[in-house]
ZADO-1210 file (C-alpha; in nm, 4 decimals, padded with zeros to 6 digits):
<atoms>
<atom x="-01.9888" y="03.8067" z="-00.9410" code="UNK" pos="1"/>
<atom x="-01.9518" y="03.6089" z="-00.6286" code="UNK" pos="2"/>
<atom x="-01.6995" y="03.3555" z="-00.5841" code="UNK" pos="3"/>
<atom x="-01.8050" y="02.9830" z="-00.4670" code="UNK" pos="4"/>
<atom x="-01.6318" y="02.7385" z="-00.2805" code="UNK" pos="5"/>
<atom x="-01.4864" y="02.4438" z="-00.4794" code="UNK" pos="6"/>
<atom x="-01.5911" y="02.1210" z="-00.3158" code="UNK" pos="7"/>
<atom x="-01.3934" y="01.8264" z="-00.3178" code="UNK" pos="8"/>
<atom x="-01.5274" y="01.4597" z="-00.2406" code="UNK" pos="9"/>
<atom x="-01.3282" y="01.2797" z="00.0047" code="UNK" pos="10"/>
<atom x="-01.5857" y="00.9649" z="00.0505" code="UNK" pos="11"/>
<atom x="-01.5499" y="00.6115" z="-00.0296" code="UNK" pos="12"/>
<atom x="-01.7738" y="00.4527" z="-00.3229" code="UNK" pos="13"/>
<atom x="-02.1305" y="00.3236" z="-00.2118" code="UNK" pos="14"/>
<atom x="-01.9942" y="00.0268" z="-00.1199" code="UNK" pos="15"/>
<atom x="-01.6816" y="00.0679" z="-00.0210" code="UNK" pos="16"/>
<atom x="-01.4336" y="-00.2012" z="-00.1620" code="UNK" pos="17"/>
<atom x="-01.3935" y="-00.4485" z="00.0352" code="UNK" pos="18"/>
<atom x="-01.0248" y="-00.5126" z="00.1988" code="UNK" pos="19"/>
<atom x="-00.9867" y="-00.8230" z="-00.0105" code="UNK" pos="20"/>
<atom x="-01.0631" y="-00.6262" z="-00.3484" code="UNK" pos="21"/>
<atom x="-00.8365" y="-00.3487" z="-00.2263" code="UNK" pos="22"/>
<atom x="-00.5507" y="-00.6177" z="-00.1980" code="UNK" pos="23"/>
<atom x="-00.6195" y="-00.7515" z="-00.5217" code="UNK" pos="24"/>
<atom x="-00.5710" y="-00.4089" z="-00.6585" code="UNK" pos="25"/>
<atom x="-00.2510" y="-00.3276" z="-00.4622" code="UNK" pos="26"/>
<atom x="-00.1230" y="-00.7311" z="-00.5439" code="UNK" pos="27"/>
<atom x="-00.1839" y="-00.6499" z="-00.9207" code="UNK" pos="28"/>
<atom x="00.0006" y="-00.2786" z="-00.9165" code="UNK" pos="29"/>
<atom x="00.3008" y="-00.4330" z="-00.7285" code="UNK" pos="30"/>
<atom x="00.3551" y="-00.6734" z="-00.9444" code="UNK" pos="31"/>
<atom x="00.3180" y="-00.4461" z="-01.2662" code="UNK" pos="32"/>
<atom x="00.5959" y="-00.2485" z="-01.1390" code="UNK" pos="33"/>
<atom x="00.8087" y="-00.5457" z="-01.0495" code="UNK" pos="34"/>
<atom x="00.8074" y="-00.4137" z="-00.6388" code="UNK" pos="35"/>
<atom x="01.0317" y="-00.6474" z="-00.4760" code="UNK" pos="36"/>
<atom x="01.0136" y="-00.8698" z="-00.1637" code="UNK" pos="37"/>
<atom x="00.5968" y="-00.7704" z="-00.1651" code="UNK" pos="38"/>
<atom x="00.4899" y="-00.9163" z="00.2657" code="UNK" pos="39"/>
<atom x="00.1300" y="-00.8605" z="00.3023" code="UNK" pos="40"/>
<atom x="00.0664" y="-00.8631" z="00.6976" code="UNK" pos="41"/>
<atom x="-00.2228" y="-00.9573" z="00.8648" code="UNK" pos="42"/>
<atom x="-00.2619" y="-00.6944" z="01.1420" code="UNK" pos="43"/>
<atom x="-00.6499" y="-00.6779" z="01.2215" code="UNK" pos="44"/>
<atom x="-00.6808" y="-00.7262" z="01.6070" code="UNK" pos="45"/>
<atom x="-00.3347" y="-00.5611" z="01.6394" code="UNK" pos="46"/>
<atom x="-00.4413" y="-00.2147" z="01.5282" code="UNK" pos="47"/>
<atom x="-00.7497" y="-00.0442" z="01.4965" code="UNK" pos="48"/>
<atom x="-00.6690" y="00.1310" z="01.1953" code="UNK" pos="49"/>
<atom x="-00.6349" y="-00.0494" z="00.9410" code="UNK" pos="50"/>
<atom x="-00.6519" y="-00.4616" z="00.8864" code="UNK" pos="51"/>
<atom x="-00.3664" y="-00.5088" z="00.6405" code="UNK" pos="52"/>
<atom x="-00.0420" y="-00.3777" z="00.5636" code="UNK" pos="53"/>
<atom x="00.1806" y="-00.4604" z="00.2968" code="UNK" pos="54"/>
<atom x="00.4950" y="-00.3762" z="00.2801" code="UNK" pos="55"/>
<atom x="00.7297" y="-00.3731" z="-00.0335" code="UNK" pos="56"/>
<atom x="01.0929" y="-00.2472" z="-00.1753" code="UNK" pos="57"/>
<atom x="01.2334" y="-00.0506" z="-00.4847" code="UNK" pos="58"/>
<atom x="01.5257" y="-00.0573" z="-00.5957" code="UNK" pos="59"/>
<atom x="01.5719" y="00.3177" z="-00.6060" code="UNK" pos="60"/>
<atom x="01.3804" y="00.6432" z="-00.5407" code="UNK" pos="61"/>
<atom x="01.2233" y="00.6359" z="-00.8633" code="UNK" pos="62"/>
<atom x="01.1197" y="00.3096" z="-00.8255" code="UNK" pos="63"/>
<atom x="00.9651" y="00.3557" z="-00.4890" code="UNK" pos="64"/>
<atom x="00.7639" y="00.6215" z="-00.6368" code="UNK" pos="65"/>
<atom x="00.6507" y="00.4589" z="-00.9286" code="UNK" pos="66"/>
<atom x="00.5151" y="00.1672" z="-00.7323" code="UNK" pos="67"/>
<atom x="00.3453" y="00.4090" z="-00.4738" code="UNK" pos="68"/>
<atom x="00.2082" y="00.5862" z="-00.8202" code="UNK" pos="69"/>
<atom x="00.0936" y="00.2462" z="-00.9576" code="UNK" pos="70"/>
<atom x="-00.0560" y="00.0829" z="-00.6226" code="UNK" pos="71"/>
<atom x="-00.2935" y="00.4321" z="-00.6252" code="UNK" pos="72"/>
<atom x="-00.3633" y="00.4351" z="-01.0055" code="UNK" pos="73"/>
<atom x="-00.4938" y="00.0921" z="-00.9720" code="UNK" pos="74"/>
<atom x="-00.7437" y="00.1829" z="-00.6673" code="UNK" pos="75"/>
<atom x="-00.8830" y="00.4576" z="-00.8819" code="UNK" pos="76"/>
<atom x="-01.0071" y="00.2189" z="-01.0968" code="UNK" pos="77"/>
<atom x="-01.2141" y="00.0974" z="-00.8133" code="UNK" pos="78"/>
<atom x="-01.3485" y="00.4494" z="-00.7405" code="UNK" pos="79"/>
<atom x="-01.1271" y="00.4815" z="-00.4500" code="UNK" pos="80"/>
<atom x="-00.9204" y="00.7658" z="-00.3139" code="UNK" pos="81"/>
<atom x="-00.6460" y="00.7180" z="-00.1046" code="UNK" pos="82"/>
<atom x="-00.6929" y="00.8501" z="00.2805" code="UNK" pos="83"/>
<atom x="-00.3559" y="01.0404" z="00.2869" code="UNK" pos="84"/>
<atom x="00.0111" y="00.9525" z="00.0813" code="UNK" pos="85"/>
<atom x="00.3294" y="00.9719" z="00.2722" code="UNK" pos="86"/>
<atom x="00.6744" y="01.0514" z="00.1743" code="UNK" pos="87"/>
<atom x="00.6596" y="01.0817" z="-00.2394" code="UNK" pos="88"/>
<atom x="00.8846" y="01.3915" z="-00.2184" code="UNK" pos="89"/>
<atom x="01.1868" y="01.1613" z="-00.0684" code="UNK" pos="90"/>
<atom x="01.0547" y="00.8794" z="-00.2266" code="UNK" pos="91"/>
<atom x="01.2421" y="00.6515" z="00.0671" code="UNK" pos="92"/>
<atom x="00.9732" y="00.5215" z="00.2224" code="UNK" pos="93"/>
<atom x="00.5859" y="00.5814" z="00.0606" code="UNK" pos="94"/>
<atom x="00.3050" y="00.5302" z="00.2289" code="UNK" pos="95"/>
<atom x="-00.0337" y="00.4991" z="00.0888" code="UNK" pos="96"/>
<atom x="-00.3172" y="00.4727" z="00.3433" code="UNK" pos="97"/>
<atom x="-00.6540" y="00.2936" z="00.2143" code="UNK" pos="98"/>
<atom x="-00.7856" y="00.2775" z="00.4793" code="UNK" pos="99"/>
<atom x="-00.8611" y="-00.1104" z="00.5296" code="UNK" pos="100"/>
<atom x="-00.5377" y="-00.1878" z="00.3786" code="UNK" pos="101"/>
<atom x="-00.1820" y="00.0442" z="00.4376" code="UNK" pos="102"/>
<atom x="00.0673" y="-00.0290" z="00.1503" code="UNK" pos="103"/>
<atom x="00.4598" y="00.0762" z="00.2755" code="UNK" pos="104"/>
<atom x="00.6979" y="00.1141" z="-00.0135" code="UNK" pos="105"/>
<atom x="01.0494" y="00.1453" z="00.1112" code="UNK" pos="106"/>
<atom x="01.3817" y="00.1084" z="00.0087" code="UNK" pos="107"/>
<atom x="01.5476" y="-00.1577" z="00.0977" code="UNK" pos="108"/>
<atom x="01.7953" y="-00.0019" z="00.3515" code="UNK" pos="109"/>
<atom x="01.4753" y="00.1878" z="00.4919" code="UNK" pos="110"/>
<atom x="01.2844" y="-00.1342" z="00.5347" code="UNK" pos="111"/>
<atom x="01.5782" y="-00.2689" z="00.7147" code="UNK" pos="112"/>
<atom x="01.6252" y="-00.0313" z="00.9439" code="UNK" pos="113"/>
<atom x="01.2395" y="00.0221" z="01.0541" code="UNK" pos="114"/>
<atom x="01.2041" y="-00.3486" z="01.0452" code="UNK" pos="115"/>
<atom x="00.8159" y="-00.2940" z="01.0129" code="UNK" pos="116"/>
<atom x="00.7620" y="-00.6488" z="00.9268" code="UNK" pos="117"/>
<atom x="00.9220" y="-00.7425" z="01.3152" code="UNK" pos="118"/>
<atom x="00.7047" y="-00.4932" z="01.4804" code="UNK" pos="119"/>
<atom x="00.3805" y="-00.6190" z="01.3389" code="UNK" pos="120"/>
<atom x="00.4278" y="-00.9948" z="01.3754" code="UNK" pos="121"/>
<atom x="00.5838" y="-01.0089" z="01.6838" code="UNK" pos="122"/>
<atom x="00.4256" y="-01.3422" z="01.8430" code="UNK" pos="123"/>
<atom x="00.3403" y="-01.4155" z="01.5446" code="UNK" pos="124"/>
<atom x="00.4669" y="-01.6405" z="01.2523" code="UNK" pos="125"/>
<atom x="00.6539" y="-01.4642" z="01.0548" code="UNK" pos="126"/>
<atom x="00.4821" y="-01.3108" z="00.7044" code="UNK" pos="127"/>
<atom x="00.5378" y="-01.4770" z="00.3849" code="UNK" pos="128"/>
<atom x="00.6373" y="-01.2810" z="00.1207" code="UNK" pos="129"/>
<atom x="00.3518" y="-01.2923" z="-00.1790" code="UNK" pos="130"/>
<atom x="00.3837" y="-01.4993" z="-00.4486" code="UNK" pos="131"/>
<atom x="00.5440" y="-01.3548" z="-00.7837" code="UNK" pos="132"/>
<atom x="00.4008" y="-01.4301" z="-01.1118" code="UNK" pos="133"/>
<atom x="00.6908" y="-01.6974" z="-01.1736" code="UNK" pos="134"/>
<atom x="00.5919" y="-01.9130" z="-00.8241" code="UNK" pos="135"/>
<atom x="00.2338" y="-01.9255" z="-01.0040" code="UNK" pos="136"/>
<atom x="00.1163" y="-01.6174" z="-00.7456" code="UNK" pos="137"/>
<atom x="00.0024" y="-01.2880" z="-00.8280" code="UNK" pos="138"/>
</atoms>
């Protein structure tokens, strides 16, 4: 009996999502999980790999990977597989790259200290945080 290879698919759905759909996925996942302080950044122009990033708090560990959990269960529903998570083990600072859209779930401290928000809108105005359900947003 000969052994086969198991082959794994690592390609986007025919179409791809587009970023807008992915962000409406991620938008909806943050807000299930009650991420805090949600800025959705604007960086196409500024970096060739990807065109958004959003970047969000927990209010512990736990939290932080929860979100991270729920921003990727909600793209699978669009048929889409994250490029490559960051971080879950620590659970500080999560990163989940799909591709057109980066989603950075930190803890607060974290996101203070890496001030990624600064770095990406330098020039710029600043981001505004996303609506919550409450301000008649997400």
């Amino acid at each position: 009996m000969t052994s086969q290879a198991q082959v794994i698919k690592t390609q986007l759905p025919h179409p791809a999502p587009s970023a807008d759909v992915l962000l409406e996925a991620v938008r909806a996942a943050l807000e299930e999980l009650k991420a805090r302080d949600a800025v959705e950044i604007d960086v196409r122009g500024k970096s060739s790999v990807t065109d958004y990033m959003i970047v969000a708090s927990g209010t512990s560990t736990r939290h932080v990977k929860s979100i991270a959990d729920e921003v990727i269960r909600f793209v699978k529903r669009l048929d889409v597989q994250p490029l490559g998570v960051e971080g879950e083990r620590e659970a500080e600072w999560v990163l989940v790259d799909l591709g057109d859209v980066v989603v950075h779930v930190m803890l607060p401290r974290v996101r203070e200290f890496y001030a990624l928000e600064r770095l990406w809108t330098v020039g710029d105005q600043p981001p505004e945080a996303l609506p919550t359900l409450a301000e008649g947003g997400l």
